[in-house]
C-alpha positions as CSV (number, residue, x, y, z in Angstrom):
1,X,-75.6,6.3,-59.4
2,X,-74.5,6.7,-55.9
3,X,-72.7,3.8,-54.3
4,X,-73.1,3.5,-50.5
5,X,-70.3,2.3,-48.3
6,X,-70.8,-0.2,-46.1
7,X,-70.2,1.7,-42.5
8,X,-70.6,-1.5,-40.6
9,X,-68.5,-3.4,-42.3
10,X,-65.7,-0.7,-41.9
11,X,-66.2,-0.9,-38.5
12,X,-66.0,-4.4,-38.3
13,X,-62.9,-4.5,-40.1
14,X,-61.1,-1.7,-38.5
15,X,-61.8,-3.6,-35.3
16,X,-60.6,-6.8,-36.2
17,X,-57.6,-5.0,-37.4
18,X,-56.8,-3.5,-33.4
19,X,-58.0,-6.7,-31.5
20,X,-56.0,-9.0,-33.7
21,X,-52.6,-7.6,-34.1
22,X,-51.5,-10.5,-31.6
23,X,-52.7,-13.5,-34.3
24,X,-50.4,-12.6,-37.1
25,X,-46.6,-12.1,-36.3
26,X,-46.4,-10.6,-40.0
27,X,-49.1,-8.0,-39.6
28,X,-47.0,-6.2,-36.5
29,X,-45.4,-4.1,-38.8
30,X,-48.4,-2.3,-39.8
31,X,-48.5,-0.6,-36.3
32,X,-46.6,2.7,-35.5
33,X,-47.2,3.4,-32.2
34,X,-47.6,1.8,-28.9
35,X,-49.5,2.1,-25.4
36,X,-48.2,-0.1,-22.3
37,X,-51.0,0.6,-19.2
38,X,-49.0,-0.1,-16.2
39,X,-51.1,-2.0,-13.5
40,X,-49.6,-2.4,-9.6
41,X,-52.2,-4.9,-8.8
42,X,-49.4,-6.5,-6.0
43,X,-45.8,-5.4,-5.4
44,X,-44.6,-6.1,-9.2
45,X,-45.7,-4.2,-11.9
46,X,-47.5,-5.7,-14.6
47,X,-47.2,-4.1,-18.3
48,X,-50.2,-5.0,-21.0
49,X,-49.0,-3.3,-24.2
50,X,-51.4,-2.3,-27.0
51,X,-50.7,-1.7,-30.7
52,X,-51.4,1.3,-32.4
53,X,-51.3,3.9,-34.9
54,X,-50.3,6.9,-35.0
55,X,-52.8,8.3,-37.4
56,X,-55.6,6.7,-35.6
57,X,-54.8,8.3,-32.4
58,X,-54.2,11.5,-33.8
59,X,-57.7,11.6,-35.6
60,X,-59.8,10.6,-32.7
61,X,-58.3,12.5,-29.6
62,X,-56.8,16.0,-29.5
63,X,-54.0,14.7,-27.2
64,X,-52.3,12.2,-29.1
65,X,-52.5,15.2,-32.4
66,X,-51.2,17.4,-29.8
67,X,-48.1,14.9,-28.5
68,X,-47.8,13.7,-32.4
69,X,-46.9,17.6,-33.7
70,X,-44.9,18.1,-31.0
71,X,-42.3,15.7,-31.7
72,X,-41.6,14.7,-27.8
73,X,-40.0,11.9,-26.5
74,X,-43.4,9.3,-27.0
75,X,-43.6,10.2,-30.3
76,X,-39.5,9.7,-31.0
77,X,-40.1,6.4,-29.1
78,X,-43.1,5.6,-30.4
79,X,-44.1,4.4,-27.1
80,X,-46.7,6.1,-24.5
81,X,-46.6,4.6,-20.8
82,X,-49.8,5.2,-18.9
83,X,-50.4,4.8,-14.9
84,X,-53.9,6.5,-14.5
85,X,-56.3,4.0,-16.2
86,X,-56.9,-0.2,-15.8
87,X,-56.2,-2.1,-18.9
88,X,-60.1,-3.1,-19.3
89,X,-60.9,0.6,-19.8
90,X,-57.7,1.2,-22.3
91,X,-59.1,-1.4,-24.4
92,X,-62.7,0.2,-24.6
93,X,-61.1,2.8,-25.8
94,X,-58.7,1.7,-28.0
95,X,-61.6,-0.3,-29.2
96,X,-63.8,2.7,-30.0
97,X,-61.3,4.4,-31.7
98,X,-61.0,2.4,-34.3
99,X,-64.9,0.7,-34.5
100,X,-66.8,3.7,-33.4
101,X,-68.6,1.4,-31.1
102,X,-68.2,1.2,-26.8
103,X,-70.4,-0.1,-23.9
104,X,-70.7,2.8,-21.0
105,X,-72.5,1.1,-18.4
106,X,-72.8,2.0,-14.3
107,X,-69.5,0.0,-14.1
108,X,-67.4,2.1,-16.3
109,X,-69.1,5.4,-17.0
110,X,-67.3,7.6,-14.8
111,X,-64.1,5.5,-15.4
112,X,-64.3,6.6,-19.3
113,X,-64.9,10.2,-18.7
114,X,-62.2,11.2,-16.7
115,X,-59.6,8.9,-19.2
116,X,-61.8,10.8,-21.4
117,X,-61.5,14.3,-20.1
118,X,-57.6,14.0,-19.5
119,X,-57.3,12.6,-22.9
120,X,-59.6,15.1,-25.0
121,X,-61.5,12.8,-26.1
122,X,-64.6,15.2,-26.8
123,X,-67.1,12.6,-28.3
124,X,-66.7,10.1,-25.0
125,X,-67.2,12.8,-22.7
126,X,-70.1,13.9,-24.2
127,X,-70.9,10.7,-24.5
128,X,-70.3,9.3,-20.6
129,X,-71.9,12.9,-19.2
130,X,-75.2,12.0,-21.3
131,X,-75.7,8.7,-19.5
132,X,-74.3,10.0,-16.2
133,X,-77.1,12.6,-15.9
134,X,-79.9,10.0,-17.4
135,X,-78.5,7.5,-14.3
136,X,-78.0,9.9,-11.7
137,X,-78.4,8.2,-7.6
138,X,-77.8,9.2,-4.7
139,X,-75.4,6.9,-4.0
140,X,-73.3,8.5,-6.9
141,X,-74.6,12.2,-6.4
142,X,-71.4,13.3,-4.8
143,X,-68.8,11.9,-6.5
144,X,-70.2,13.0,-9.5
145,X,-70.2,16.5,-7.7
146,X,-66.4,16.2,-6.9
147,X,-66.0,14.5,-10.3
148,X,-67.3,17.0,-12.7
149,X,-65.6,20.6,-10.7
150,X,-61.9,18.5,-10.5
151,X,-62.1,17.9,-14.6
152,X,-63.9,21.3,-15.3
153,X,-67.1,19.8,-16.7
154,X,-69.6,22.7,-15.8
155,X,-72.9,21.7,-17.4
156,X,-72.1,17.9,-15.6
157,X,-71.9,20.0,-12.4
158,X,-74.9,21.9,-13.2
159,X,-76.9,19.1,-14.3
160,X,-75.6,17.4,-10.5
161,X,-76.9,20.3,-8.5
162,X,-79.9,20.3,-10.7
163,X,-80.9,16.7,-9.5
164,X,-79.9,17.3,-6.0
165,X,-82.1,20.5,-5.8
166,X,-85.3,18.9,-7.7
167,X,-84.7,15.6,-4.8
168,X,-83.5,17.8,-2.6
169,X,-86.2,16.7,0.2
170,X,-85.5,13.2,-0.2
171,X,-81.6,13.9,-0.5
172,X,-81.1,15.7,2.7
173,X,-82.8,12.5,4.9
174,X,-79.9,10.4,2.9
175,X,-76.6,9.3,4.3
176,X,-75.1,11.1,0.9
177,X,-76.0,14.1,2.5
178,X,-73.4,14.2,4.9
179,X,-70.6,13.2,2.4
180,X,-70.9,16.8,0.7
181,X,-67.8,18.4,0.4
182,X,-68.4,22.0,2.6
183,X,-67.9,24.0,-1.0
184,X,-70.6,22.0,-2.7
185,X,-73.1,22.4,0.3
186,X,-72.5,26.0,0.5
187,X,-73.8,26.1,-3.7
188,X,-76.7,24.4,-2.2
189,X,-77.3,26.4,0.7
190,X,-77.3,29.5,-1.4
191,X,-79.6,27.9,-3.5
192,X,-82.8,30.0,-3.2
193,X,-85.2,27.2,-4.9
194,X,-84.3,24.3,-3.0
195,X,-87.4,23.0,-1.3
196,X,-87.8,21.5,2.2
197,X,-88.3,22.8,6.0
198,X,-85.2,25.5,6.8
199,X,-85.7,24.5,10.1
200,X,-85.0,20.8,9.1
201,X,-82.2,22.0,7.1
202,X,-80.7,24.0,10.3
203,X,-80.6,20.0,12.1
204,X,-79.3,18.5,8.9
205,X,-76.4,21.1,9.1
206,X,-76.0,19.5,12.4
207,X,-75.8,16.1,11.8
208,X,-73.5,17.3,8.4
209,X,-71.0,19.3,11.0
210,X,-70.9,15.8,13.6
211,X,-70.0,13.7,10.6
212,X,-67.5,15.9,9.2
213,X,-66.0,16.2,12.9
214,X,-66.0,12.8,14.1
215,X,-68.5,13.4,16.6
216,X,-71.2,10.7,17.8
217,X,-74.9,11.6,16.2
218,X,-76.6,10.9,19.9
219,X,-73.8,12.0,22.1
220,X,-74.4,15.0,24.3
221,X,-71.6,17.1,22.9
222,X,-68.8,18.3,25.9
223,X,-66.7,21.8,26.0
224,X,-64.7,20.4,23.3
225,X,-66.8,18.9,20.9
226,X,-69.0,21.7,20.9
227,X,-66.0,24.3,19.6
228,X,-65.2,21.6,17.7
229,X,-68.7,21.3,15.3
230,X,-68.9,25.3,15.6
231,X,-65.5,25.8,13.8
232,X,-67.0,22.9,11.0
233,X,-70.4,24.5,10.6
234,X,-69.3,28.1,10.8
235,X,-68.2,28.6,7.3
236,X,-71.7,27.2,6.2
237,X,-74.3,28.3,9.2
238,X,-75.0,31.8,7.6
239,X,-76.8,30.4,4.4
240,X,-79.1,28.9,6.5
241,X,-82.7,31.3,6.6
242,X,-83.7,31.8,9.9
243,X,-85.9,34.3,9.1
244,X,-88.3,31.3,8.0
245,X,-88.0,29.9,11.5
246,X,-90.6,30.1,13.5
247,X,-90.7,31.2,17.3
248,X,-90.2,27.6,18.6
249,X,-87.6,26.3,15.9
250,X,-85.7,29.9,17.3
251,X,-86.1,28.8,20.9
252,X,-84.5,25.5,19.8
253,X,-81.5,27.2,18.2
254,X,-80.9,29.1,21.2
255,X,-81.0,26.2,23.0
256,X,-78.3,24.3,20.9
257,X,-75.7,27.3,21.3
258,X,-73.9,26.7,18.4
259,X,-74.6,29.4,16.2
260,X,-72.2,32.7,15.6
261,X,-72.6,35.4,18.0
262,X,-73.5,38.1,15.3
263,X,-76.3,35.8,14.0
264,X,-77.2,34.9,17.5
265,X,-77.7,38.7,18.6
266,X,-80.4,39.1,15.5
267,X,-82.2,36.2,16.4
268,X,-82.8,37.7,20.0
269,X,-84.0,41.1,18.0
270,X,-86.4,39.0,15.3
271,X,-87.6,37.2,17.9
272,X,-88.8,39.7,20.3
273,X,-90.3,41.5,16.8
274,X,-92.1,38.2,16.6
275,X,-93.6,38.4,20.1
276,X,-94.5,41.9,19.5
277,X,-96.2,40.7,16.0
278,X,-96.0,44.3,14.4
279,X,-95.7,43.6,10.8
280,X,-94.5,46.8,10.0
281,X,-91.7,46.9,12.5
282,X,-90.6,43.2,11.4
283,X,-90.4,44.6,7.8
284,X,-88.6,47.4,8.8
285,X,-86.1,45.5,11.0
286,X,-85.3,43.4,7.4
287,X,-85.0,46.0,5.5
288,X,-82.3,48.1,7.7
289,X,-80.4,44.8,8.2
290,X,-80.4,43.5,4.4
291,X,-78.4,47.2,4.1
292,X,-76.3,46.9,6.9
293,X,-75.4,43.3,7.1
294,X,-74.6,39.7,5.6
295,X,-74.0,37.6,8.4
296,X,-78.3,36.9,8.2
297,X,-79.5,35.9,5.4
298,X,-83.2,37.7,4.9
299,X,-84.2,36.3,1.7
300,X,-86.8,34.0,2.1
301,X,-85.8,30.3,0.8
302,X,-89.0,29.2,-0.5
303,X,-89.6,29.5,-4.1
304,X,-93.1,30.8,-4.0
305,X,-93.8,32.1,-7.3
306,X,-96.7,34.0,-6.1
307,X,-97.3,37.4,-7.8
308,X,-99.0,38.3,-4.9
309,X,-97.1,37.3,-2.2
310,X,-93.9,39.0,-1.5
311,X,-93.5,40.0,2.1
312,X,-91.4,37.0,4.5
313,X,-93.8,37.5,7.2
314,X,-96.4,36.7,5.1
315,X,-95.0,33.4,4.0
316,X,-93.8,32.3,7.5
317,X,-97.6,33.0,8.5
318,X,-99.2,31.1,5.5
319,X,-96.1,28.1,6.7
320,X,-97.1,28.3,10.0
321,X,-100.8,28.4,9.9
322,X,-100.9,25.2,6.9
323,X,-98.6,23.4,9.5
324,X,-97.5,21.0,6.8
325,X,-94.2,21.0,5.7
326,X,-94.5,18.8,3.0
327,X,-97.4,20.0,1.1
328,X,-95.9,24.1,2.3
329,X,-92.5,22.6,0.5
330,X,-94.0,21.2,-2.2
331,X,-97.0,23.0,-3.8
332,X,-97.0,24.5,-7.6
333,X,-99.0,27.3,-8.4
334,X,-101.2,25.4,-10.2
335,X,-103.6,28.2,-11.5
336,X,-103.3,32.3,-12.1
337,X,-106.4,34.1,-13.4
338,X,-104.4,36.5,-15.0
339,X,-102.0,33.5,-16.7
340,X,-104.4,31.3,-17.1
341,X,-107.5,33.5,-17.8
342,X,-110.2,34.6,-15.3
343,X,-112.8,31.8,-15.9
344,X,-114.8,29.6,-13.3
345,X,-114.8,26.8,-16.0
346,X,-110.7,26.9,-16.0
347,X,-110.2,27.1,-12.2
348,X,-112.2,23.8,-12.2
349,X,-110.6,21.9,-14.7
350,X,-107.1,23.5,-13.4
351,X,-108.2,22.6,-9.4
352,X,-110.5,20.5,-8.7
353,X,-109.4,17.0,-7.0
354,X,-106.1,18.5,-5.8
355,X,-106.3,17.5,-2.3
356,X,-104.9,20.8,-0.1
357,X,-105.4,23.5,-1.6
358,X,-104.4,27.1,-1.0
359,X,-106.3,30.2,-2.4
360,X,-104.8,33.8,-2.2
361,X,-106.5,36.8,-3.6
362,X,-105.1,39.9,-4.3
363,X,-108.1,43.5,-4.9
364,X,-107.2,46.2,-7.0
365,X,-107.2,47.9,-3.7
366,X,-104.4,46.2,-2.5
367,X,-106.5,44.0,0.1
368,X,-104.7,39.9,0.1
369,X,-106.7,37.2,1.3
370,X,-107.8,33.5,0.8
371,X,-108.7,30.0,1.9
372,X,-106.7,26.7,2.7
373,X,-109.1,23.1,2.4
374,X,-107.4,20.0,3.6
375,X,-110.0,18.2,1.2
376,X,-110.0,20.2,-1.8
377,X,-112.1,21.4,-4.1
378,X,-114.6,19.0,-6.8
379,X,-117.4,18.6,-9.1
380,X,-118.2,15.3,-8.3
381,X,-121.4,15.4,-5.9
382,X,-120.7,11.7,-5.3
383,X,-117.4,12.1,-4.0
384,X,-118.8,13.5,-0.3
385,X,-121.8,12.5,1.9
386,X,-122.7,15.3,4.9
387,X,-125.7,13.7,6.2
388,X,-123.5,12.6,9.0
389,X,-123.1,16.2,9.7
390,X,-126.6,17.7,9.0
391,X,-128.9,14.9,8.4
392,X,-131.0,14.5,4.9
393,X,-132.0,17.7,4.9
394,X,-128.8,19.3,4.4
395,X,-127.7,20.7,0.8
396,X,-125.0,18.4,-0.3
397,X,-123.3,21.2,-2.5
398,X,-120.9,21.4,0.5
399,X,-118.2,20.1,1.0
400,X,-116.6,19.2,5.3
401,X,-113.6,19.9,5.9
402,X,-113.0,20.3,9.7
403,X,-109.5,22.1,8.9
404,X,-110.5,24.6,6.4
405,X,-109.9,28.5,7.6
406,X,-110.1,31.9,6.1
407,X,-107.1,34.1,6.6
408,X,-106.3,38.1,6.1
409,X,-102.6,39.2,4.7
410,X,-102.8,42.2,4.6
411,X,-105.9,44.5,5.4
412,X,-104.8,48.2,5.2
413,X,-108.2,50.0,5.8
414,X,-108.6,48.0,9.6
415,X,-104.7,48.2,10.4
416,X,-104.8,44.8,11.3
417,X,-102.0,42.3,11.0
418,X,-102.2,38.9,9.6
419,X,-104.7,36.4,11.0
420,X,-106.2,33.1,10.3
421,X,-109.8,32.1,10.6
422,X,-110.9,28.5,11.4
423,X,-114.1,27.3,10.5
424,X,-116.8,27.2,13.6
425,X,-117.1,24.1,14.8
426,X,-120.9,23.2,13.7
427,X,-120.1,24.9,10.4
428,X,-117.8,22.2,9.5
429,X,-119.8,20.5,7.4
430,X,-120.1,23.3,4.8
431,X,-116.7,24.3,4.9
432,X,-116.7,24.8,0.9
433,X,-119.1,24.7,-1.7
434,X,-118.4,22.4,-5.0
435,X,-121.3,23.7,-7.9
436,X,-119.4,24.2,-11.3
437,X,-121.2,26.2,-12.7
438,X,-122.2,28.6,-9.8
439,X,-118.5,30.3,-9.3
440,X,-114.9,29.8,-8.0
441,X,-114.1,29.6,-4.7
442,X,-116.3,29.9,-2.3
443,X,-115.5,29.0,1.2
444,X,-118.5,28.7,4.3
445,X,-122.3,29.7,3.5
446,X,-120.9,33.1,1.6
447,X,-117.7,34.1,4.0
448,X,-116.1,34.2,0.7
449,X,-117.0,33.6,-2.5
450,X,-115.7,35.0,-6.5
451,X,-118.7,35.1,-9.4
452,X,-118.2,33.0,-12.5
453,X,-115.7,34.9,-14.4
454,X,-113.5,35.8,-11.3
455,X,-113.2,39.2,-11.8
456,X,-115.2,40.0,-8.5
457,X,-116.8,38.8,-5.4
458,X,-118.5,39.1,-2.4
459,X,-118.3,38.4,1.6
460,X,-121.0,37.7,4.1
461,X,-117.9,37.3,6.6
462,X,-118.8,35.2,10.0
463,X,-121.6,33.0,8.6
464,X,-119.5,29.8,8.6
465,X,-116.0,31.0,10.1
466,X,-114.5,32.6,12.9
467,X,-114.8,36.4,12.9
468,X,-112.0,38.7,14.2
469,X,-112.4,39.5,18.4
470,X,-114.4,42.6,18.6
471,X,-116.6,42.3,15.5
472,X,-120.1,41.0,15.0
473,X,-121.5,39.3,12.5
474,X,-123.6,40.5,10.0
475,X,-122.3,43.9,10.2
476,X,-120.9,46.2,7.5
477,X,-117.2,45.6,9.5
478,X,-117.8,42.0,9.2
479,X,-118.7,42.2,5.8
480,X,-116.3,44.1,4.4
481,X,-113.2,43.0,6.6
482,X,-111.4,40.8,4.2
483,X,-111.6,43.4,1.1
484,X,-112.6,46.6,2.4
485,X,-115.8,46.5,0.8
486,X,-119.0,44.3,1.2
487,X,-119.1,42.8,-2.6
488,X,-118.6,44.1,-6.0
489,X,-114.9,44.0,-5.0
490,X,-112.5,43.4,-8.0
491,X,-110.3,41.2,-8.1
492,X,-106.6,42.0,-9.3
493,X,-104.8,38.4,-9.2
494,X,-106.4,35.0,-7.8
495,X,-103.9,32.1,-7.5
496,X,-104.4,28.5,-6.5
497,X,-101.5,25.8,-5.1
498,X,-101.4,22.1,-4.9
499,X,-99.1,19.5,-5.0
């Protein structure tokens, strides 16, 4: 027969064991060791001593074993003195050393670990770090950040940047953001997966480098104040990726004057490629510089995870073109045909009643093209009513969308360079057809459209969108400008992103 001990009751004794050693002069002797927390609370020292033992302490924290073995001075005294910790939090501990029971609450968490982490006590720092992360805030964010590198606790730090990068949008418009220490916003800078507008992230920088130098947010900065912020930012202005910027946002950086001279000379170059708008040059230009030089970082920030896409110019374009940060920040690839499987039936379940929604395309002759919808795409005929645009006549397969467009990445057989295609302006109301079971997408009255297992597709270019200048409609250029070919094309990748 096997007879259970009673853990609770153990607990509960060895407990009232430690909190009553005050009630019962004759039980003093039963303690070998003792802890006086020194508290300077006004100008005289106040001493609250606590009752131990020895083989307690040594059993629970590697420290005490540690100072215990070594026969030093506490352990000839039998006395330890500590400075570093309030009495309340001494107790908790004391407490859970001999019941094997402590309350970590907001209040005290961070308190425990680092008595925790001086101490080695392993179990409480585990422990404290587990709720930490479950109860992370912005309010807390960066203490925890300073908290976790001073005591060494690397998966704490980790598990910090982690939440900052996931919040990071909401994180950088805080007032948190501008307590970062400059070594913990470079890790964040170099971060490649953080999301939000680099442009915003340049003014954010800014407002980081006025805070950090005591200099009015508003103020118009003088000689001095100026030199001033450029000496604060300057270890930290490189990670920012100005090869995301776009011609304005450059304009405006040239106009603030604050960054390097070495990164302000290959702005003047990128930007005068950008005016040019010779994709091949611009790709060249990165390429030579990414060999020669680190003070401009060429990687492209934004996490796209697009097998297709892979060029920066062709990321900037699809940015600038979507002209919505938010969604441009925050949309998932939310389908692949060849992840995913190349069915009509799957796109559907996988897109439909996403809101915005982005298509690229990718041939097996290396053509890459799509479709953005504001409205998104649906199966249920209910949801939209066109008689407003064509009457009752109209088929009401189509969807409106007066922002939808076409665009062209990369189009090798015309030696053209990216370009975007709005819808025409009385086409608007069938900017994208909805029919399950007729295919995938398919933008306009057959400008582009994939058959029902999208392995292939077909365009009628120019019958609802804007054609290229110089081409007419209904002509074999039209119709096989965006894939090189008029229909039967095949398709080697189709991916879809939404929020």
């Amino acid at each position: 027969m096997t007879n259970y001990l009673n853990l609770e009751k153990l607990s509960n004794d060895l407990k009232n064991l430690f909190q009553n050693q005050n009630q019962n002069q004759n039980e003093e002797s039963y303690f070998d060791f003792e802890i006086i927390c020194e508290q300077n609370k006004t100008k005289e020292t106040k001493e609250i001593s606590f009752k131990t033992h020895k083989s307690i302490l040594s059993s629970r924290s590697q420290y005490f074993k540690s100072l215990f073995n070594s026969k030093m001075k506490e352990y000839q005294e039998n006395k330890l003195i500590l400075k570093d910790v309030s009495s309340s939090i001494l107790f908790s501990i004391l407490n859970y050393f001999y019941s094997g029971k402590i309350e970590i609450n907001l209040e005290n968490a961070v308190e425990i670990l680092i008595f925790s982490s001086k101490y080695l006590i392993d179990e409480l720092i585990e422990f404290c770090s587990i709720f930490i992360q479950s109860n992370f805030r912005f309010e807390t964010i960066v203490d925890i950040l300073k908290l976790s590198e001073s005591i060494n606790l690397n998966e704490l730090l980790d598990s910090s940047y982690e939440f900052i990068f996931d919040n990071f949008e909401k994180f950088i418009k805080t007032p948190f953001f501008l307590e970062l220490e400059e070594n913990h916003l470079n890790s964040i800078l170099s971060n490649d997966d953080i999301l939000t507008s680099e442009f915003e992230l340049f003014q954010s920088i800014i407002k980081w480098g006025k805070h950090k130098s005591n200099i009015n947010q508003e103020k118009e900065l003088n000689k001095e104040e100026k030199e001033k912020l450029q000496n604060q930012i300057s270890n930290v202005i490189d990670k920012i990726r100005f090869i995301n910027f776009t011609k304005q946002e450059i304009e405006y950086v040239f106009k603030e004057d604050l960054v390097p001279n070495q990164i302000f000379q290959k702005l003047i170059q990128f930007l005068i490629l950008q005016d040019q708008e010779n994709e091949n040059e611009i790709n060249q230009f990165i390429e030579k510089e990414k060999e020669n030089d680190n003070s401009f970082n060429f990687k492209s920030r934004f996490k796209f995870d697009s097998e297709i896409i892979e060029e920066v110019e062709h990321i900037n374009k699809l940015k600038e073109w979507i002209n919505d940060e938010h969604f441009f920040s925050q949309m998932k690839r939310g389908f692949s045909a060849k992840r995913d499987g190349f069915s009509c039936k799957k796109w559907h379940k996988k897109c439909d009643n996403k809101g915005k929604t982005l298509i690229i395309i990718k041939t097996k002759d290396n053509f890459i093209f799509g479709g953005f919808t504001e409205v998104g795409f649906t199966t249920d005929q209910s949801k939209w009513d066109i008689k407003e645009f064509y009457g009752d006549d109209e088929d009401s397969s189509f969807i409106p969308d007066a922002n939808a467009f076409i665009f062209s990445l990369r189009n090798d057989k015309n030696d053209r360079n990216p370009e975007k295609f709005s819808i025409k302006k009385d086409q608007e109301g069938i900017a994208i057809f909805y029919d399950y079971s007729f295919s995938g997408p398919y933008f306009g009255g057959g400008d582009l459209s994939l058959n029902q297992n999208l392995t292939s597709g077909y365009t009628d270019f120019g019958c609802s969108y804007n054609l290229p200048k110089g081409i007419d409609f209904n002509t074999n250029e039209s119709k096989s400008y965006l894939a090189g070919t008029h229909d039967n094309w095949v398709v080697d990748e189709l991916e879809t992103f939404f929020i």
